[in-house]
N, C-alpha and C positions, 0 to 999 in steps of 0.2 A: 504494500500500500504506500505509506507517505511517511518520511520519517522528518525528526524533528531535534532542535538544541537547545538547551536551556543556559541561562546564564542567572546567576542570582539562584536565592531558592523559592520557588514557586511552589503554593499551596497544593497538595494532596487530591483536591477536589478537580480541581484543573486537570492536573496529570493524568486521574482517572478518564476525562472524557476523553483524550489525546488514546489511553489504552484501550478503552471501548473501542474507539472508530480504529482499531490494528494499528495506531499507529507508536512507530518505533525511535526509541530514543539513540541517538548518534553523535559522534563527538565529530565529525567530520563531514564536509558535501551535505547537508542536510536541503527538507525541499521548505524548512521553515525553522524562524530562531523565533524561542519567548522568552521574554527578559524582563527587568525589573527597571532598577538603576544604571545596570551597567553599560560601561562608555564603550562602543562601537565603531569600528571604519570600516570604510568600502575593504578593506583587506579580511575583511569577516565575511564579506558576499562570495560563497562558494559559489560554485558554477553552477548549480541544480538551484540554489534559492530563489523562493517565488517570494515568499511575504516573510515580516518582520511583527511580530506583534509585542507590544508593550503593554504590559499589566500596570495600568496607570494613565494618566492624563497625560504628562509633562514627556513630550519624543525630544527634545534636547541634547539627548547621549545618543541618539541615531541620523547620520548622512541622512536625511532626507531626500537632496537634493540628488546627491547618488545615488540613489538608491530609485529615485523617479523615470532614471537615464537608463538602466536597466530591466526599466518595468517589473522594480520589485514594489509590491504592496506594502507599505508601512499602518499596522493597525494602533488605535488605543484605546483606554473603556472611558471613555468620558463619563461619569455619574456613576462608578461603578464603588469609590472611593468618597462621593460628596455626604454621604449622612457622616464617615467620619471626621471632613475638614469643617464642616458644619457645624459641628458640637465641638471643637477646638476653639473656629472663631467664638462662639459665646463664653466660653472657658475663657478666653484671652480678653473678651471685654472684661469678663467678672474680675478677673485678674488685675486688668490696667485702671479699676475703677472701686475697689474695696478694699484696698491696703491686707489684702489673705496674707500675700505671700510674706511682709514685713511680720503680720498679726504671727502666723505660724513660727518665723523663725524667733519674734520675740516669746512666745509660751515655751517653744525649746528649752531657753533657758533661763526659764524661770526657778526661780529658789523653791525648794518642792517638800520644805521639811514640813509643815503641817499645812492643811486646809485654811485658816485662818488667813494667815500672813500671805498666801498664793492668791486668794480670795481679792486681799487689798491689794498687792502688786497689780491683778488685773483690773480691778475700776481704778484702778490711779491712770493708767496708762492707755486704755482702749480708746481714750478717743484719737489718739495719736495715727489709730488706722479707721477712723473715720472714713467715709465715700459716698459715693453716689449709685440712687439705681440706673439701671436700664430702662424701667417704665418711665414714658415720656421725652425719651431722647430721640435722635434724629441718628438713624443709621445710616450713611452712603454705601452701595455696595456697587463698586465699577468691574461690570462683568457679571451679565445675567445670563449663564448658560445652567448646567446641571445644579453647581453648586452654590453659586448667586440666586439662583432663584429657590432650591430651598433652605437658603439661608435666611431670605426673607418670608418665607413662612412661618419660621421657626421667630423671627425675629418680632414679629406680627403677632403672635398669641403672647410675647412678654411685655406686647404694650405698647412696643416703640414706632417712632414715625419713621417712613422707609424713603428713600431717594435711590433712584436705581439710574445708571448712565452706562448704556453699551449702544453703540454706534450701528452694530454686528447684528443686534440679536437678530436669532430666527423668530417664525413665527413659529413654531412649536413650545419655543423657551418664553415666547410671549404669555403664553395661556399658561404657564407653570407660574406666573406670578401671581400674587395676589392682586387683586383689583386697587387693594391701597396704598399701591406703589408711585411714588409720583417721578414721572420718569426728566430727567437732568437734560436739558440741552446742550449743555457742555459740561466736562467732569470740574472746570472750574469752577461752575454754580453746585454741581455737589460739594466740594469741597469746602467752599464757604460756606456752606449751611450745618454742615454733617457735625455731629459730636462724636461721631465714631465712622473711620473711614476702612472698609475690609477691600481689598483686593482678589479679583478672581480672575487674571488673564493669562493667556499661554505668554512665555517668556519667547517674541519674537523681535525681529527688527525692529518693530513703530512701540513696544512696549519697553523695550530696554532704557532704563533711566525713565520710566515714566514719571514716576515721583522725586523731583528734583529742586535745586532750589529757587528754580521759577516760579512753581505752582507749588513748593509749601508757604512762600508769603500769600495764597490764598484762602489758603486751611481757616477754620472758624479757631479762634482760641483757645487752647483748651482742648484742642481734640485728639483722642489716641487712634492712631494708626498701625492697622493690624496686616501684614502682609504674610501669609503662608502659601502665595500661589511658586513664587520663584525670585530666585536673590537677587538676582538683576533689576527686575522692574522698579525696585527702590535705589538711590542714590543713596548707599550709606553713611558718605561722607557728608554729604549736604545734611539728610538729616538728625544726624550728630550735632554736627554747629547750629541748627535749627532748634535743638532740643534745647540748649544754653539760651537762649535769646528770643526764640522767636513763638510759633502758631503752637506746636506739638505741646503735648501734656507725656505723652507716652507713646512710645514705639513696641510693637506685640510682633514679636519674625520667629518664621522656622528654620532660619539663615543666618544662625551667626558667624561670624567674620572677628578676626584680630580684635579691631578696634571698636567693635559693638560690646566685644567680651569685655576686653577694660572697664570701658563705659560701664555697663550692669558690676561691674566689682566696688566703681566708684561712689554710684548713683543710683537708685531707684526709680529712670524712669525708663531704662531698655529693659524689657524680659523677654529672655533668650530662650527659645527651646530646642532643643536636638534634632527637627525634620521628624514632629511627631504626627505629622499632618493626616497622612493618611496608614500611621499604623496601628490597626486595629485588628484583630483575626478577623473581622465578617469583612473589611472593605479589602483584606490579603487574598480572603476566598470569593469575596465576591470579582475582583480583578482575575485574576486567578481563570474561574471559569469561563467569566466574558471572553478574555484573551483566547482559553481555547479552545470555544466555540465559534471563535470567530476564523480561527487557523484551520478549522476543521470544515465551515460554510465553504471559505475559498479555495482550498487544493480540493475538496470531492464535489462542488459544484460551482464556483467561479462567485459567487455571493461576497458580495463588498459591503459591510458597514460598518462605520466609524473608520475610517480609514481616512490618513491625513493628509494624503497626498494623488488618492483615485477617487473618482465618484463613485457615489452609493448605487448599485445594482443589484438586482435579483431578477431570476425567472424562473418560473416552475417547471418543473421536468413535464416535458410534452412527450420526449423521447427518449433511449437509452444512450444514442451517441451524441455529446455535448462540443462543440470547440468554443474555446477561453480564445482571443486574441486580442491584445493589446498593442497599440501602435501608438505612435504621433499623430496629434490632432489635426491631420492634413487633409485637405477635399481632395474624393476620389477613391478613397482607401476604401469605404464598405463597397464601391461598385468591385473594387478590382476583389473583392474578397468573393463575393458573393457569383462573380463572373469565372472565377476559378471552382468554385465550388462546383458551378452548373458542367464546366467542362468535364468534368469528372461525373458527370451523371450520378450527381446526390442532389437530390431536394433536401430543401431548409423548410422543417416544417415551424418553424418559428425563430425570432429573433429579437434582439434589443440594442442597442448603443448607448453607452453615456458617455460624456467629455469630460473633464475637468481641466481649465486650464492648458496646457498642450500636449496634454496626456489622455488617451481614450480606451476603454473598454468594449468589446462585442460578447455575448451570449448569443451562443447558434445551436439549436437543437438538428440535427438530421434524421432523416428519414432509414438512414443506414451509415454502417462504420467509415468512417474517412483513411484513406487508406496514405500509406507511406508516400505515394506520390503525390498527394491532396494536399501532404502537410511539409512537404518540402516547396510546393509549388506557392503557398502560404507564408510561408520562409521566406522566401525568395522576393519578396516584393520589397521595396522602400518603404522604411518608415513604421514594418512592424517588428516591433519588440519581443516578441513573446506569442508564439502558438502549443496549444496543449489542449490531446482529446482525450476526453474525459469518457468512462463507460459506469454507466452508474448498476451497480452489485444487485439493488432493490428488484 
């Protein structure tokens, strides 16, 4: 059947649906790699690999761009990880907004010989971690896809007012919002209003340094800023010297750096966490099996979704023999596919196209098997990438 490489360690759950559908694990030539964190180069692209999938949101540590040139598939689980970065960002307001973490480490060491004297240590000293709630404040959250949007659900039943600002959304992620979201015409009018600003963007070209020290002189005063999407999209030197002088009350990151770490040794207003974003066992297992069900849709029937780099396709089996071909988005290309086909005395009992950008997908069901000539003749043309016939077991 189809084998497969792993890098990192991926959940049990996963693995099993890879060994349901025969498929076999390989350190070598695989026809697909699943992977976590780990960092990737086109010198990982064996000669047999079709797709790349990532248990996770963030493809970052994978060539995409190679990996397009190749007509390899790069997958990932969008939403598959968002109920655990979800409950982190409210963790990191509670956090940046009730003096816990001070409260905790001053009861540490606390003097513990009797009840009494502990009793008064503690009202002498409690207002000291004094705060504020969450009911009634003003959440921004830039980037309303899986986890933006049920963040602000979550954020919505504790009371607060919401401001949402993505440029991008779809309309699927539109309906995932609450109706009481009032949406930002520019992330600088979120940012002036917000008491609490979450980020939820992929770390790309136009998001690198998004938060900088242009648009923190925007920020409402006072406001903590919570970044667990990716280290980059914050400036953390700007908002360092921001934190001394200017808009921020507190900075909440799953990225610390050198000079964040200082900083929270110094001060209490960076809290640092270790990239605890999305580890949780359900969102390990839930990554885990999306990833590979999705490695398993595409090598046994050509099925694309969430993929970051091809468009989303499916087609239902009409017939037993399947051709996958991927090309360059060039006019001309389904006539010459479909005109080879014919010469070969096979009917196409059904078909599909999708494009993305300069990159294209076909699904062609036949009427009967394509034969070695069919698929070198296939081959052989300009502009395609990738042919593969598929015979479905069922």
């Amino acid at each position: 059947m189809y084998n497969y490489k792993t890098y990192n360690n991926i959940a049990l759950e996963g693995i099993s649906i890879l060994a349901n559908n025969k498929f076999t694990e390989v350190s070598s030539n695989p026809d697909g790699l699943l992977l976590r964190s780990h960092k990737i180069t086109n010198k990982d692209f064996d000669d047999k690999l079709l797709c790349i999938t990532r248990a996770g949101a963030g493809t970052n540590n994978i060539p995409i761009e190679e990996a397009t040139k190749k007509g390899i598939v790069v997958f990932n689980t969008p939403g598959a990880n968002a109920n655990a970065v979800k409950e982190l960002v409210i963790c990191g307001m509670l956090l940046s907004s009730r003096g816990v973490i001070e409260g905790i480490n001053f009861a540490k060491n606390l003097d513990s010989k009797d009840s009494e004297s502990l009793g008064k240590a503690m009202e002498a000293h409690k207002k000291k971690f004094s705060g504020n709630e969450l009911a009634g404040k003003t959440l921004g959250i830039v980037g309303l896809g899986a986890i933006g949007s049920m963040l602000a659900q979550a954020a919505h039943t504790l009371g607060m007012n919401l401001i949402g600002y993505d440029p991008h959304i779809s309309i699927e992620g539109a309906w995932r919002l609450p109706r009481e979201v009032e949406r930002a015409e520019t992330m600088d009018d979120l940012l002036a209003r917000s008491d609490y600003v979450s980020l939820h963007v992929p770390l790309i070209k136009e998001t690198t340094n998004l938060i900088n020290a242009s648009n923190l002189k925007k920020f409402k005063r006072g406001a903590r800023l919570i970044n667990l999407s990716r280290g980059g999209i914050v400036n953390t030197d700007d908002v360092i010297k921001d934190l001394e002088n200017g808009s921020l009350d507190k900075f909440v990151t799953d990225f610390p750096t050198p000079d964040l770490v200082r900083r929270s040794a110094e001060k209490n207003d960076v809290i640092l966490l270790p990239h605890l974003g999305a580890s949780t066992k359900e969102a390990e297992i839930n990554c885990a099996v999306m990833a590979a069900n999705q490695m398993v849709n595409f090598l046994k029937d050509g099925t694309i979704i969430n993929s970051v780099n091809f468009p989303k396709i499916s087609l239902s089996r009409g017939t037993k023999f399947r051709l996958v071909i991927i090309n360059h988005n060039e006019p001309g290309i389904i006539s010459k596919i479909t005109d080879s086909i014919a010469a070969c005395d096979i009917n196409i009992a059904e078909m599909t196209n999708k494009s993305r950008e300069n990159i294209a997908i076909n699904l062609i069901d036949l009427e009967s098997q394509a034969s070695e000539k069919l698929l070198e003749q296939l081959r052989s043309i300009d502009h395609i990438l990738m042919v593969r016939a598929l015979i479905s077991q069922d």
